[in-house]
C-alpha positions as CSV (number, residue, x, y, z in Angstrom):
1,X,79.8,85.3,100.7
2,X,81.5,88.1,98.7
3,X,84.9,89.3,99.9
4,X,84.2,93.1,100.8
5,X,87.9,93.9,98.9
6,X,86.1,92.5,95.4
7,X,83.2,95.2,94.0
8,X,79.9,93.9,92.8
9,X,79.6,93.5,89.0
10,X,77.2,95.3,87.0
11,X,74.7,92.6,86.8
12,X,75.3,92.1,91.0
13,X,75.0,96.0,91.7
14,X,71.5,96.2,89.6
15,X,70.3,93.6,91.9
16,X,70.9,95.2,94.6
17,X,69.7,98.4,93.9
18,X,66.6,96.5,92.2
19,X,65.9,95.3,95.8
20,X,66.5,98.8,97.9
21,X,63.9,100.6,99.0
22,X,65.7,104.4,99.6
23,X,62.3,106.3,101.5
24,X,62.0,103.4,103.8
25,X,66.2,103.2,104.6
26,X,66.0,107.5,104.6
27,X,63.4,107.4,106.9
28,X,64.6,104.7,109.2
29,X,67.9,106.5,109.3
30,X,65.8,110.0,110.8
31,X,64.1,107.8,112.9
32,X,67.5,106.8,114.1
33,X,68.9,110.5,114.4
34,X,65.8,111.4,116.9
35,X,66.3,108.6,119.0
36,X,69.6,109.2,119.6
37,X,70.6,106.3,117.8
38,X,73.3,107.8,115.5
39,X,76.6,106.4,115.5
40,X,79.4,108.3,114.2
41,X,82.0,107.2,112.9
42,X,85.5,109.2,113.6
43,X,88.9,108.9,111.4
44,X,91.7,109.0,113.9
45,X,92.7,110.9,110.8
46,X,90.3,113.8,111.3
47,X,90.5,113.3,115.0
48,X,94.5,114.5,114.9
49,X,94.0,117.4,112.5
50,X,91.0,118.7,115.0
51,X,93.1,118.6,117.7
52,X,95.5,120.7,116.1
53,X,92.9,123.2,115.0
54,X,94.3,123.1,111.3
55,X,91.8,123.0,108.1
56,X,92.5,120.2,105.7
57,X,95.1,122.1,103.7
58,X,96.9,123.5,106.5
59,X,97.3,120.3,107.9
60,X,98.0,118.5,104.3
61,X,101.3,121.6,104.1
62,X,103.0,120.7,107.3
63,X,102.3,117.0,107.0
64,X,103.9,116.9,103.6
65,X,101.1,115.7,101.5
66,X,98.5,117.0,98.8
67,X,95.2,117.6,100.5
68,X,93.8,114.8,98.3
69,X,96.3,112.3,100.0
70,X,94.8,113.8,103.0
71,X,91.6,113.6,102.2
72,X,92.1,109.8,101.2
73,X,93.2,109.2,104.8
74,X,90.9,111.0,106.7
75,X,88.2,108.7,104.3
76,X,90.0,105.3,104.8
77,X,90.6,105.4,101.2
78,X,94.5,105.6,102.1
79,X,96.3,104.6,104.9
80,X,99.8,107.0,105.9
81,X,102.7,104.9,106.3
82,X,106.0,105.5,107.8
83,X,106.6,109.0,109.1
84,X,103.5,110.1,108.4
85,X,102.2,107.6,110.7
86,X,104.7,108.8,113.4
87,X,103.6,112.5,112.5
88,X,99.3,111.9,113.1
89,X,100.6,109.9,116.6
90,X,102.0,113.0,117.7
91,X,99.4,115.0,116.6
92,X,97.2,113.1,117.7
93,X,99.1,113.3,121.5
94,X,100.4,116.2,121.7
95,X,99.2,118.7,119.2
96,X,101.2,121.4,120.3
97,X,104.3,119.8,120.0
98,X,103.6,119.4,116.3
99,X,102.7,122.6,115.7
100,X,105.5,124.5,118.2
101,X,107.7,122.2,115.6
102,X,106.4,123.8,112.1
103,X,106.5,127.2,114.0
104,X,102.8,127.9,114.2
C-alpha cells in the first residue's frame, strides 16, 4: 500500500486513470446529491472566517497573511502555526472579539 504523502508516478497515474470510468463516478455522485447523500466537507479554516462575515482577503489583511496563505489553509494545503493558530481559535469562538480587536 502506497503512503498517501508519496504521489503516484507517471506510469502509476496512467493506470489509474486507464481504469476510471468518469460518467459512471459523475453520475453516481448526482445520484448521491438527490438522495441526500452528500457529505461536505468543512475547513475549520473557512468555518472561522464565516463566522466573522469577512471575504478571503479581508480576513487574509487582519490575519497577517497573503490570501494565497489563506487560501492554502482553508484547502489543507497549509496548516497556520503559532499565533495564527491562536488568532482562527478566537475567531472561531468569539468572532466579535476578533473583529472589535482590528476595529471593524
Amino acid at each position: 500500500m502506497r503512503s498517501k504523502s508519496k504521489p503516484l508516478t507517471k506510469a502509476e497515474l496512467a493506470a489509474y486513470e486507464a481504469k476510471r470510468d468518469l460518467a459512471a463516478e459523475l453520475l453516481q455522485s448526482v445520484k448521491e446529491m438527490k438522495a441526500g447523500q452528500l457529505h461536505v466537507v468543512s475547513s475549520p479554516v473557512v468555518e472561522a472566517r464565516q463566522k466573522t462575515g469577512l471575504s478571503q482577503s479581508q480576513f487574509a489583511a487582519l490575519m497577517g497573511v497573503s490570501v494565497r496563505t489563506l487560501q492554502g489553509w482553508e484547502q489543507g494545503r497549509k496548516q497556520p502555526s503559532g499565533a495564527a493558530r491562536t488568532l482562527l481559535a478566537i475567531a472561531s469562538m468569539n468572532p466579535k472579539a476578533l473583529l472589535a480587536v482590528a476595529g471593524r
